[in-house]
C-alpha positions in Angstrom: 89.9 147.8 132.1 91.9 148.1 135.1 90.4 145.3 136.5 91.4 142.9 133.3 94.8 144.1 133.9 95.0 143.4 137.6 93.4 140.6 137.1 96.2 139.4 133.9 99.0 140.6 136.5 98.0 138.0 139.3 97.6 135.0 136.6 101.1 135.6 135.8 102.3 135.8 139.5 101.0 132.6 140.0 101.8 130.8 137.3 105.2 132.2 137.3 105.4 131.0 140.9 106.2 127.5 140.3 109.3 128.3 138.5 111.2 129.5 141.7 113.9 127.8 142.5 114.0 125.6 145.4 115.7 127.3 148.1 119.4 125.0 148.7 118.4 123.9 152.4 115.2 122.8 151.5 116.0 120.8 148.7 120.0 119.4 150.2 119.7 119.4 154.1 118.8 115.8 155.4 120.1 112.2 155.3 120.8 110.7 151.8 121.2 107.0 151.7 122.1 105.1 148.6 123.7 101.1 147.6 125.2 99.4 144.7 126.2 96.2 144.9 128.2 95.3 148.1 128.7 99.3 148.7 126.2 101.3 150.4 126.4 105.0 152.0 124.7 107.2 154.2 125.1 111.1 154.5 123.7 113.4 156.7 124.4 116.8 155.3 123.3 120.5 155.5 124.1 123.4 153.3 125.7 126.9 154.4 123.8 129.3 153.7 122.3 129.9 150.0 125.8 129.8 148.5 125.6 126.3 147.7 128.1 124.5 149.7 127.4 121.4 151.8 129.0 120.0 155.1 128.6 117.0 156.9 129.4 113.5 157.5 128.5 110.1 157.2 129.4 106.3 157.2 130.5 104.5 153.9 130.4 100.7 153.7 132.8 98.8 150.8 133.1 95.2 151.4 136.9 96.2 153.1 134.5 97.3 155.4 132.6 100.3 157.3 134.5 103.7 157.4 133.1 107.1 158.7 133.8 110.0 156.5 133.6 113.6 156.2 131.3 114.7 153.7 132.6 118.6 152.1 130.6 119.3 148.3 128.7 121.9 146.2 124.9 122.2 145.5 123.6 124.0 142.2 120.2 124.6 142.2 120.0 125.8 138.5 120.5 122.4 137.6 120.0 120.7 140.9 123.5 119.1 140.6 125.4 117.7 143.6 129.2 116.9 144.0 130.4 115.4 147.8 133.8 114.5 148.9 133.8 111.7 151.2 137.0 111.3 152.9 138.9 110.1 156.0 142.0 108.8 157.1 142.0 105.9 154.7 140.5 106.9 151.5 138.7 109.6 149.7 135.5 109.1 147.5 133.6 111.5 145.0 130.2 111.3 144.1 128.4 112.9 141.3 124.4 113.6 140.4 121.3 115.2 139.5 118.4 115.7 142.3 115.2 114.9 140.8 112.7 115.3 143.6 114.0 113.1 146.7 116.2 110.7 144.4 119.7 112.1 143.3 120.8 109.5 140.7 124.7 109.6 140.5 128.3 108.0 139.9 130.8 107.5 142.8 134.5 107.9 141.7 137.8 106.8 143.5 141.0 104.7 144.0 139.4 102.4 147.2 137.5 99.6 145.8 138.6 100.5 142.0 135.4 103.0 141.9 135.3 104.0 138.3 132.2 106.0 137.7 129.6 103.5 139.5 126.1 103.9 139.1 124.5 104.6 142.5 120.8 106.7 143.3 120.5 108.4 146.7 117.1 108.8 148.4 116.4 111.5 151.1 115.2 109.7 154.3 
């Protein structure tokens, strides 16, 4: 009997494993490159700690041309949701999505370039 029940315990562990969430440097920390039409981007970020927020920077190309930015967001991992603010001197961007594995379909929102909710999908490197 107690070996049934150890036995039943352990099944559980493992199956249950799976459902862990991914820790937020595993799943955020990297490079994340992404283009839409004439506009592509490239982030190298990294996450502080587990509390979800990101740093980093990156270059943003429009077709006004390349800018470096500053890349500051928030990572969720209950629903694997990303938000990053590009910005520099010139302009500030926002983009919005969902990871699903190593492709984070999203929108990018802002002034520059009339940026109204375009469709855009980054891939980690």
């Amino acid at each position: 009997m107690r070996n049934s029940l150890g036995i039943a315990i352990l099944a559980i562990a493992i199956a249950c494993k799976g459902t862990e969430p991914t820790p937020v440097g595993d799943a955020v920390n990297g490079t994340w490159k992404g283009a839409t039409g004439a506009t592509n981007m490239s982030v190298d970020i990294h996450s502080v700690g587990e509390s979800g927020l990101i740093l980093g920077s990156g270059t943003f190309v429009m077709p006004s041309g390349s800018q470096a930015v500053d890349v500051e967001g928030a990572y969720t991992s209950v629903d694997k949701s990303m938000s990053l603010h590009l910005v520099n001197s010139v302009f500030e961007i926002y983009f919005t999505g969902t990871m699903n594995g190593r492709s984070m379909p999203g929108a990018l929102q802002g002034s520059v370039a009339g940026y109204n909710n375009v469709a855009i999908t980054l891939a980690k490197q």
